[in-house]
C-alpha positions in Angstrom: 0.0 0.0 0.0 1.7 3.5 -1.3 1.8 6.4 1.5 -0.1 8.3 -0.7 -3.4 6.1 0.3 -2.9 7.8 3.9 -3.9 11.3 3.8 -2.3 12.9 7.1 -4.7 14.8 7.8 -7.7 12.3 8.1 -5.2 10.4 10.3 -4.6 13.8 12.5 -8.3 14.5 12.6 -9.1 10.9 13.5 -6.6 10.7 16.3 -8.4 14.1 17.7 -11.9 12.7 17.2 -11.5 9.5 19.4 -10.4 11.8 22.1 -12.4 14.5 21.8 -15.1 11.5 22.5 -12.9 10.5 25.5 -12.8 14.1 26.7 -16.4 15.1 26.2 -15.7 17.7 24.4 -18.7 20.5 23.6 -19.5 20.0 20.1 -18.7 23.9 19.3 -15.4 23.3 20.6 -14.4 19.9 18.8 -15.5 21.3 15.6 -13.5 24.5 16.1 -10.0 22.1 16.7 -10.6 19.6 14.3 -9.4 22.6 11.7 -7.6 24.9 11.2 -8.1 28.4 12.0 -6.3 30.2 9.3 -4.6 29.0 5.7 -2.6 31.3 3.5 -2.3 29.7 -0.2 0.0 31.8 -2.7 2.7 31.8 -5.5 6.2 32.9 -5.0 7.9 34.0 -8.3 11.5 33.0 -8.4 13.9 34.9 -11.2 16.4 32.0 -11.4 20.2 32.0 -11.9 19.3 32.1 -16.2 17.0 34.8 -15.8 14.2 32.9 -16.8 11.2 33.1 -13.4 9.5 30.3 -11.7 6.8 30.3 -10.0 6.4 27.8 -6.9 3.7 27.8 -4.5 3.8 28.1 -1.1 1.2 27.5 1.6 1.2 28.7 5.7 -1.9 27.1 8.4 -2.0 28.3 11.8 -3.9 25.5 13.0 -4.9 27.0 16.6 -3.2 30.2 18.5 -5.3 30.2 21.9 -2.1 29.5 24.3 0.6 31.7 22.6 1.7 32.8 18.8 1.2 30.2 16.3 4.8 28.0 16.2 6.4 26.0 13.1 8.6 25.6 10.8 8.8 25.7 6.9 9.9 22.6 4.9 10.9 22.7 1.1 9.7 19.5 -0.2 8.9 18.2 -4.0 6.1 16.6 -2.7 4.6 18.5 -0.1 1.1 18.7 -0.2 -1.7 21.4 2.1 -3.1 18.1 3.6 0.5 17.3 5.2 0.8 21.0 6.2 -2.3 21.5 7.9 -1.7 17.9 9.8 1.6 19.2 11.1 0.3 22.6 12.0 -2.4 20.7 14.4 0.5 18.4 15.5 2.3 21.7 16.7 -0.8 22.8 18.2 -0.7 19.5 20.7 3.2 19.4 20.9 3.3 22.6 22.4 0.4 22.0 24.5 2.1 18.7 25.9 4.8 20.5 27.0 3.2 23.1 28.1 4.7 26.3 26.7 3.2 29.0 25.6 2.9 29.1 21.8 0.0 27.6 19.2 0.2 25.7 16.3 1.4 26.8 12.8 3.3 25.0 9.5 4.4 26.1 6.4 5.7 24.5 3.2 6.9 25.4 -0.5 6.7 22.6 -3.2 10.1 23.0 -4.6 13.3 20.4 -4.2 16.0 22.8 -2.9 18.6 20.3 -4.4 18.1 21.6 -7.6 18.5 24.9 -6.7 21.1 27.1 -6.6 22.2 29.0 -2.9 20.9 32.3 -4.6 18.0 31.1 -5.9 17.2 29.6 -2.3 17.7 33.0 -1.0 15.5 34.8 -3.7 13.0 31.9 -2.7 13.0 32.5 0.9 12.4 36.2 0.7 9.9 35.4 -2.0 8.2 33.3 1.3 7.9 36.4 3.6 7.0 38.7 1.4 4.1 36.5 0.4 2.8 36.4 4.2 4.5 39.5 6.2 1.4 40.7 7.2 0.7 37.3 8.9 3.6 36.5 10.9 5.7 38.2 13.2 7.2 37.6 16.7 3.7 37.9 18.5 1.3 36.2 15.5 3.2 33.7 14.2 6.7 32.5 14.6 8.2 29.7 11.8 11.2 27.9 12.3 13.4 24.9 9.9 12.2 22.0 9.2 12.5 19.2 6.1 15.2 20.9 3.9 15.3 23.8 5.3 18.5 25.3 7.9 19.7 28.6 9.8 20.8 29.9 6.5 16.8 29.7 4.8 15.9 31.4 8.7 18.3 34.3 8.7 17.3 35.1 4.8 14.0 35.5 6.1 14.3 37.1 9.2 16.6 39.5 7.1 13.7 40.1 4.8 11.4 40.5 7.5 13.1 43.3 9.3 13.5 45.3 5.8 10.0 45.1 5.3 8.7 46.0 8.7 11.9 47.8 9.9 14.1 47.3 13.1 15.4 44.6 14.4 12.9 41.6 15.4 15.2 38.4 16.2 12.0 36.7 17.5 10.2 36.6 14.5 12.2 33.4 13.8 13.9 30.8 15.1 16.3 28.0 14.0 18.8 31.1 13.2 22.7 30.8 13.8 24.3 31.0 16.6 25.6 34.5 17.0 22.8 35.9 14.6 20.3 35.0 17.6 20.0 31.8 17.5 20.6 29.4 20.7 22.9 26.9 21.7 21.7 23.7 21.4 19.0 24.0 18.9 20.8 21.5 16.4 21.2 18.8 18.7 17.5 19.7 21.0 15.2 17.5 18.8 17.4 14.6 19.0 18.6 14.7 22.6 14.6 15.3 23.2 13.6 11.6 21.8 16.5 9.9 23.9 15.2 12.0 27.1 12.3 10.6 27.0 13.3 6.9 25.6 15.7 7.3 28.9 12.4 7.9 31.0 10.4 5.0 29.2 13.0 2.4 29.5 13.4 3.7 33.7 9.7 3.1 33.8 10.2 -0.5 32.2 13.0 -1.4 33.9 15.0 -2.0 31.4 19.1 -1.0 31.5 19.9 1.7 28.6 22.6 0.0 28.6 21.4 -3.6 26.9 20.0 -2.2 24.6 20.0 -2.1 20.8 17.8 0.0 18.7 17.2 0.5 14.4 17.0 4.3 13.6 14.5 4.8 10.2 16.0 8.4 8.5 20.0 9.9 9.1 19.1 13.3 8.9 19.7 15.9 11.8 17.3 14.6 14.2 18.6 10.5 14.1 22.2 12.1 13.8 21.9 13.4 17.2 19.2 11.2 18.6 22.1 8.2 17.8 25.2 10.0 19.6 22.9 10.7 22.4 22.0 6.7 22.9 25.5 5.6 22.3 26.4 7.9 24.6 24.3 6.7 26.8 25.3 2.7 26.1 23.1 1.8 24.1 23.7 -0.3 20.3 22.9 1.1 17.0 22.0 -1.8 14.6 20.7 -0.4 11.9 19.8 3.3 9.9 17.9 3.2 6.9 18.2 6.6 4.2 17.3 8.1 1.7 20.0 7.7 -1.7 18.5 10.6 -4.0 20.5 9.3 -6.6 19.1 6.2 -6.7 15.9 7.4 -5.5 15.2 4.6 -3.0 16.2 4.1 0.3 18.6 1.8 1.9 19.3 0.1 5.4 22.9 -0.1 7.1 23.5 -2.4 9.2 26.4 -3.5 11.6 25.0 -6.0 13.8 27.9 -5.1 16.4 27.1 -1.6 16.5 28.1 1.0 14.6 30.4 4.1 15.0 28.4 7.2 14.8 31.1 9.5 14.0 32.5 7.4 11.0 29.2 7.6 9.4 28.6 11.1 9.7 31.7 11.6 7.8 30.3 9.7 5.0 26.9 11.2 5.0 25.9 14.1 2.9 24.1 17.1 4.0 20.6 15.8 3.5 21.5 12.9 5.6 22.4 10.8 2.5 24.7 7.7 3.9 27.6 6.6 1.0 26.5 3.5 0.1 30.2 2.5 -1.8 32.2 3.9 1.5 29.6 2.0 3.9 30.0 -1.2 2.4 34.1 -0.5 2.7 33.6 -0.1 6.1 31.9 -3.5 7.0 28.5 -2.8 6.5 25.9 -4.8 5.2 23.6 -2.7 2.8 19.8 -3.8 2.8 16.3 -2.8 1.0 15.4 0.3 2.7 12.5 -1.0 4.6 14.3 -3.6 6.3 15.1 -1.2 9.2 11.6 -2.4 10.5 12.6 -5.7 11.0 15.4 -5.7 13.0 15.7 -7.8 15.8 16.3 -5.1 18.1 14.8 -3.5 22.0 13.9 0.1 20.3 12.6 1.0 17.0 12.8 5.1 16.5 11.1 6.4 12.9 13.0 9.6 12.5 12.0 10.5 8.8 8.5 11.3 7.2 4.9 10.5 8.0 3.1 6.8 7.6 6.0 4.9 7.6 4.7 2.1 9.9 1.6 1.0 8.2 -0.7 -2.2 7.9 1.4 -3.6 5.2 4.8 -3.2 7.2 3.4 -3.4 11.0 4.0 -7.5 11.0 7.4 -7.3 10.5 7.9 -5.5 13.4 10.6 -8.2 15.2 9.1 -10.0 18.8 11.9 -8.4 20.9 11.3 -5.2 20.2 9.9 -3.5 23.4 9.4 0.4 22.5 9.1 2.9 20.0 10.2 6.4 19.6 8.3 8.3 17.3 11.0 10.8 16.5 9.2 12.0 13.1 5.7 13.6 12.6 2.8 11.1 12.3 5.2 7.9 11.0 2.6 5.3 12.5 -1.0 4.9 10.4 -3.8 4.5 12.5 -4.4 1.0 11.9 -1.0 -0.1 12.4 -1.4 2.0 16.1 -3.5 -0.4 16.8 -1.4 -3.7 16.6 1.4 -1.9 17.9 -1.1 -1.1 21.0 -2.5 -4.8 20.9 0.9 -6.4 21.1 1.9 -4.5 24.0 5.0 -2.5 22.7 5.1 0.7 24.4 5.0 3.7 22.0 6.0 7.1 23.2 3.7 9.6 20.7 5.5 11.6 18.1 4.2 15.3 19.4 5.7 14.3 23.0 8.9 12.6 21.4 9.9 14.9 19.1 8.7 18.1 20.8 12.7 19.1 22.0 12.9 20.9 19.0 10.0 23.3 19.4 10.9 23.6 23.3 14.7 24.6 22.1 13.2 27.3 20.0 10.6 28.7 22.6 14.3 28.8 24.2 15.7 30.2 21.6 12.6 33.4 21.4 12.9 33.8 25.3 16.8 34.4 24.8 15.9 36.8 22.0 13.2 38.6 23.4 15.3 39.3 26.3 18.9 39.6 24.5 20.9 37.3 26.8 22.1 34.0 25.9 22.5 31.0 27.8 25.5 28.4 28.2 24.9 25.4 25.9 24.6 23.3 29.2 22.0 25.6 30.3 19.5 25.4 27.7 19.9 20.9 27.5 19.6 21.2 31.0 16.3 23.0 30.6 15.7 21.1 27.7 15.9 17.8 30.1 14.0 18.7 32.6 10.8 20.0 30.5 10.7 17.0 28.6 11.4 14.7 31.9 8.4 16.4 33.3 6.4 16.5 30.3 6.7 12.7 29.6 6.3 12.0 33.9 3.0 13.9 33.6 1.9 11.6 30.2 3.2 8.5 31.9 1.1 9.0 35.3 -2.1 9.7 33.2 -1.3 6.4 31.1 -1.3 4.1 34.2 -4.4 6.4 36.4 -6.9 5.9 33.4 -5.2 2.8 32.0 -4.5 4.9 28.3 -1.8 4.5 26.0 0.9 6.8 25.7 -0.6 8.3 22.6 -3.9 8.6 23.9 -2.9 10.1 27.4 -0.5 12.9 25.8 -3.7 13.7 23.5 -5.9 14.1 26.7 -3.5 16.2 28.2 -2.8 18.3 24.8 -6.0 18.8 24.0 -7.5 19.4 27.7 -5.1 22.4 27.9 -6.0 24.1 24.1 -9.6 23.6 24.6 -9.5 25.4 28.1 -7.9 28.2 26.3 -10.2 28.5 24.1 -13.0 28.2 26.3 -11.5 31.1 28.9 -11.2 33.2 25.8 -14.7 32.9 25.5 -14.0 31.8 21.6 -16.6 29.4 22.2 
């Protein structure tokens, strides 16, 4: 079954709807956060390094900004699609809420594939972006941030735009920037560190030692990059990472079955977390079909790439040991899969819980800015730690008082806190 039959945003509203039902939620209410409040559709023409112009469009949804300015970030994909945007900007909505800071829900997207671009006609494309929506974001509306192929360099094109537009200097319009241009100290590695945080807490809960522990990474981009140092760090054994190879276009699975070394793959791994197959297989490792990394007969399973990547037609190959997943990326699990994952008793910590260190880093990142005073490195991941600790204690506790899964309980707590919000405003 292709991804394409999932649309992600049936599978976000579904996952709502069955708690909304839980919850008891008014109908004005349920109806208002099953969509999204605003959508900005538009074209961004591009004049291109021959002088010919091409036009891409571009699309921005803040989903809900009760609790604080809508929060999100930006991804250039070929195949991006409004239905995947407006899924992630009510993820955002609910990963913010589970953490409880004080920021909404937002995403943005431009269909383009910045690998056939040119640096200066990603630049012209960026500024293209703000001008398109400056009236509709801003430090205290709606904040965007990086996200699928997109870096500090795309951020501090637009924030540069941004301030010649409106004028003055507004650092916290955006976030993801460089360091020294107003970004913050451990916002690379935040998302990463995040999903080991809280696989740290699960595997406490389960008692189960870090430290015998072997785990299959799907994706090598920046999020597994640092997600897999993190582990290792922490003792545990990397069996397996699956990529993408753009010039095959397919993926492929590495594997080392005596764990592998982290910093010798980096080395061999382009900027868009593309693994050299010829240098891997130099190095000893075996190189599989790209969905083997599903199969592996490993403790922990952590998706770190794109959504519905666990699905009915892959969920059975899931190996007996495993014990736990991390959903590092947005939405990888289908619906129906969820449910055999729930029925065989792994224990699944919920992507907007697992992978919100990167949205926590850059509320971090706006406090610094608003403020202008930087913190230490060790100062922001040990705030980083601790609200994610606390965040995933406060999931956990709910799982085991109402007997819920992980998924379900972070939705109850998500969604409790928005609609409140919304309610006190008197919106509804």
């Amino acid at each position: 079954m292709s991804n394409l039959s999932y649309n992600p945003f049936e599978i976000a509203q579904q996952q709502f709807d069955s708690v909304a039902e839980k919850l008891d939620l008014e109908p004005a209410v349920r109806e208002f956060l099953r969509q999204p409040m605003r959508e900005y559709h538009f074209s961004i023409p591009v004049k291109m390094d021959d002088g010919s112009v091409k036009v891409f469009r571009g699309f921005r949804v803040q989903h809900n900004d009760a609790r604080g300015p809508a929060k999100g970030g930006i991804r250039f994909h070929p195949m991006e699609t409004i239905d995947t945007i407006r899924a992630l900007s009510m993820w955002m909505t609910w990963k913010c809420s589970v953490v409880d800071i004080p920021l909404g829900g937002g995403k943005g997207g431009v269909i383009c594939d910045p690998r056939n671009l040119t640096e200066r006609e990603q630049e012209r494309l960026c500024r293209g972006y703000v001008r398109q929506l400056v009236r509709n974001v801003g430090p205290y509306t709606d904040v965007p941030a990086p996200d699928v192929m997109t870096n500090s360099k795309h951020m501090l094109w637009m924030l540069d735009e941004y301030e010649a537009i409106v004028g003055g200097r507004h650092p916290g319009f955006i976030t993801g920037k460089p360091v020294g241009m107003g970004g913050s100290l451990g916002r690379t590695e935040a998302t990463g560190f995040g999903v080991i945080y809280v696989l740290r807490e699960a595997l406490r809960n389960l008692n189960i030692d870090i430290r015998n522990t072997s785990a299959s990474f799907q994706g090598f981009g920046n999020v597994a990059q640092h997600a897999v140092k993190l582990y290792q760090q922490y003792g545990g054994r990397v069996v397996a990472i699956s990529c993408w190879d753009e010039a095959d276009k397919t993926s492929y699975t590495f594997r080392k079955k005596d764990g592998m070394n982290i910093d010798v793959l980096i080395n061999i791994t382009d900027a868009y977390g593309t693994i050299d197959k010829n240098k891997a297989k130099e190095l000893g490792y075996e190189v599989l079909p790209g969905d083997a990394w599903i199969g592996q007969d490993v403790d922990i399973l952590i998706p770190a790439a794109l959504e519905n990547q666990i699905t009915i037609a892959n969920v059975h190959k899931i190996s007996r040991q495993v014990k736990v997943i991390v959903e590092a990326a947005n939405g990888p699990t289908t619906p129906d899969a969820d449910k055999i994952i729930n029925d065989r008793g792994i224990f699944l910590v919920p992507d907007f819980l697992a992978n919100a260190g990167g949205v926590t880093c850059s509320y971090f990142e706006q406090v610094q800015c608003n403020m202008n005073y930087f913190w230490e490195k060790d100062e922001v991941l040990a705030r980083l730690d601790s609200k994610m600790t606390s965040a995933f204690r406060s999931v956990y506790e709910l799982a085991q008082n109402r007997n819920l899964n992980m998924r379900d309980a972070a939705y109850v707590i998500a969604i409790n806190r928005v609609a409140q919000a919304v309610k006190s405003r008197g919106w509804v």
